[in-house]
C-alpha positions as CSV (number, residue, x, y, z in Angstrom):
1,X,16.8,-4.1,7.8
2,X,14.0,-2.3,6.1
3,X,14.0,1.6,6.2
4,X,10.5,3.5,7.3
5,X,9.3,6.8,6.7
6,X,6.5,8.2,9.2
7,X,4.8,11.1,8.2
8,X,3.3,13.4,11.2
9,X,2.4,16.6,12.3
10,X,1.2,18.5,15.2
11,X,-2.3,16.4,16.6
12,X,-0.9,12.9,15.9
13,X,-2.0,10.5,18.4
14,X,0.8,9.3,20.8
15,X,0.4,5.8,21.0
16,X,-0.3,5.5,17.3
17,X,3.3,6.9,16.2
18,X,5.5,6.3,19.3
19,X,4.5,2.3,19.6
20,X,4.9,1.3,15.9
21,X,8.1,3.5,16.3
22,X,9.4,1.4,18.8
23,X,8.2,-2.0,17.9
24,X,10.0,-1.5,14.4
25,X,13.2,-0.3,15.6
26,X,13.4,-3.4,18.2
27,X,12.9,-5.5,15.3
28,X,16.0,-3.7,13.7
29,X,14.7,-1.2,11.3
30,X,15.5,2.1,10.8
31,X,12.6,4.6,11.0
32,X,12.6,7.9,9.9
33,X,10.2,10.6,10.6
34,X,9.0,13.5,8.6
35,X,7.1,16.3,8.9
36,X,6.3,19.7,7.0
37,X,8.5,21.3,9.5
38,X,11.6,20.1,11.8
39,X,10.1,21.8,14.4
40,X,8.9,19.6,17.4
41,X,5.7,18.0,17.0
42,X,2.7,18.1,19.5
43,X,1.4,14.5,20.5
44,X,-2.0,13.7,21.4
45,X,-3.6,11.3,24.1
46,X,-7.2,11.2,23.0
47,X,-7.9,15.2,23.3
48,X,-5.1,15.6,26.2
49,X,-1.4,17.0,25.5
50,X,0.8,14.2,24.9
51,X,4.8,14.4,24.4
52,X,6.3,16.3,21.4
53,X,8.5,14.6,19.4
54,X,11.4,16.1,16.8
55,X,11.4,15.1,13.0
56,X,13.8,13.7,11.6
57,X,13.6,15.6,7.9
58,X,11.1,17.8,6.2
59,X,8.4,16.3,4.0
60,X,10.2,18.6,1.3
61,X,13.2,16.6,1.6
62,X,11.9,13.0,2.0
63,X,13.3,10.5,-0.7
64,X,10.3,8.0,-1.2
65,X,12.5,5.7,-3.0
66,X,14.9,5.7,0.1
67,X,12.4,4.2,2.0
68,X,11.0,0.4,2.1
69,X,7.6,1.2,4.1
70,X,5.2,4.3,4.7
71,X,3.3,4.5,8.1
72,X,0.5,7.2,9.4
73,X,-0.4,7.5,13.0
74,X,-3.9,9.6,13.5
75,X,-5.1,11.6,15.8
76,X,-7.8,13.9,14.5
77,X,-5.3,17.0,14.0
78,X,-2.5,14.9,12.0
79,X,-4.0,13.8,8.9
80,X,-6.4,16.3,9.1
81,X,-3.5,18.9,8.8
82,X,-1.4,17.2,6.2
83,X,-4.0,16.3,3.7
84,X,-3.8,19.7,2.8
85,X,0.1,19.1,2.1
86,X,0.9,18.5,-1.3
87,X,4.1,16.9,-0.3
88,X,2.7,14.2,2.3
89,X,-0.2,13.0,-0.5
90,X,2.9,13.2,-3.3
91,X,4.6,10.7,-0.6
92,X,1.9,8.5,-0.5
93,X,0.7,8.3,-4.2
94,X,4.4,7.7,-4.4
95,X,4.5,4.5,-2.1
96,X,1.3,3.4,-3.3
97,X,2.4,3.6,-7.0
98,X,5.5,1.4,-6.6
99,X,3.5,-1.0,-4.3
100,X,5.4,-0.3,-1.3
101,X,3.5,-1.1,1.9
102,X,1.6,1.6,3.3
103,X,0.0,0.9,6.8
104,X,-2.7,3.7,8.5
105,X,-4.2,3.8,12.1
106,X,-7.5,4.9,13.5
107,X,-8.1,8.6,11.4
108,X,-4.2,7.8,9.2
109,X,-6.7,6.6,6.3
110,X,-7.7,9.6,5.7
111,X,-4.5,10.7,4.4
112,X,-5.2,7.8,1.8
113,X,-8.6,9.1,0.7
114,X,-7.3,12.1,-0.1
115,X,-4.2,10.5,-1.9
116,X,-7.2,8.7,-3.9
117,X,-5.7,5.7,-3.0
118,X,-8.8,3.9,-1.8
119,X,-10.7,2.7,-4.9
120,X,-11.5,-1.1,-4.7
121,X,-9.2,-1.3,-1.7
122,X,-10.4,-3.4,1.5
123,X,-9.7,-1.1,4.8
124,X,-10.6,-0.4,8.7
125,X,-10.2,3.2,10.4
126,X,-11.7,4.6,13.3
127,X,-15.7,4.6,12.7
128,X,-16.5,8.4,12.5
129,X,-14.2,8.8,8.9
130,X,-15.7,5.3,7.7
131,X,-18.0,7.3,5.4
132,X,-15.0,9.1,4.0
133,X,-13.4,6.1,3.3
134,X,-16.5,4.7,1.7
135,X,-17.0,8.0,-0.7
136,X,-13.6,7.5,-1.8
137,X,-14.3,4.2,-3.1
138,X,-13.4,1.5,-0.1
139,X,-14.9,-1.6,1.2
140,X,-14.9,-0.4,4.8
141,X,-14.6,-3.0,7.6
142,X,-14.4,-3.3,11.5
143,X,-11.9,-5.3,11.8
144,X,-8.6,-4.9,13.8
145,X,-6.3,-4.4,11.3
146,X,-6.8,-5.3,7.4
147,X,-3.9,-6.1,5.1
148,X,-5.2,-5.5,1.9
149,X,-2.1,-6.3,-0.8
150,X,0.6,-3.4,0.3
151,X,-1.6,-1.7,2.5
152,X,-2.2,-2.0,6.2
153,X,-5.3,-0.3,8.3
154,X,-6.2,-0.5,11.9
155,X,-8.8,1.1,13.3
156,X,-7.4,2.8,17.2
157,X,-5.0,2.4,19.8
158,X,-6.6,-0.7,20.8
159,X,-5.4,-2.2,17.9
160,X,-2.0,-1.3,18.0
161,X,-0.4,-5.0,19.3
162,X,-2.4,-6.4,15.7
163,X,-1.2,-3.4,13.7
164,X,2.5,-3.6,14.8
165,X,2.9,-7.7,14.2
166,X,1.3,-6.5,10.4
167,X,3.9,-4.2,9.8
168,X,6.6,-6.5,10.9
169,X,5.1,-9.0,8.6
170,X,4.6,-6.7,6.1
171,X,8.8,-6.3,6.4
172,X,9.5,-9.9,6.4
């Protein structure tokens, strides 16, 4: 049983948090879900009110070395929000420096732009942050999902079957 660590705030995109979610705690793992608050977080269907969903722990409080795998839903809002958080890019340089896998959906890799954790990588995201991606040093795809050493990208909710059997992989 692997331990993951989702990091989200309000904006995420339903689909791209709750179905990973699921698909890794049928398969036995125990996910965890941070945010900069424990406050209940707004979901997002496309630009529609979703569910809200309560965190688990504070990104203040997260232990990155607790945790086998780090995984960031989109949604426009979501990374948008918490690439302004020094915690949630101090989690991620984290992950990425000990070569944990890290796995992004659709706008998720921005969160790993701003981490300057792109340089040289190979990566897929939804198309209008592909030239963010590419400014921060990434060979930028469309692809389905990319798995790129520790680190997994899809590009929308489309995607989400191919991104889940990646992370399960991912976990062995």
């Amino acid at each position: 049983m692997a331990r993951v660590l989702i990091i989200a705030t309000d904006g995420f995109e339903q689909s791209e948090l709750l179905e990973p979610r699921d698909a890794l705690r049928d398969a036995g793992h125990d996910v965890t879900l941070a945010s900069p608050t424990t406050d209940p977080i707004q979901g997002m269907i496309h630009d529609k009110k979703g569910e809200t969903v309560s965190p688990d722990m504070t990104l203040a409080d997260v232990d990155t070395a607790a945790h086998d795998m780090l995984l960031l839903p989109g949604g426009v809002a979501n990374p948008d929000t918490l690439r302004m958080n020094p915690d949630a890019i101090g989690i991620i340089r984290a992950f990425m420096a000990r070569g944990a896998p890290v796995a992004a959906i659709c706008h998720g890799p921005w969160l790993l732009a701003e981490a300057d954790a792109l340089h040289g990588r190979r990566v897929t995201a939804w198309p209008s942050i592909r030239t963010d991606l590419r400014n921060a040093g990434a060979d930028v795809v469309d692809e389905a999902v990319v798995v790129d050493g520790n680190l997994i990208t899809s590009r929308n909710p489309g995607d989400i079957p191919a991104f889940n059997q990646a992370l399960l992989a991912a976990l062995g």
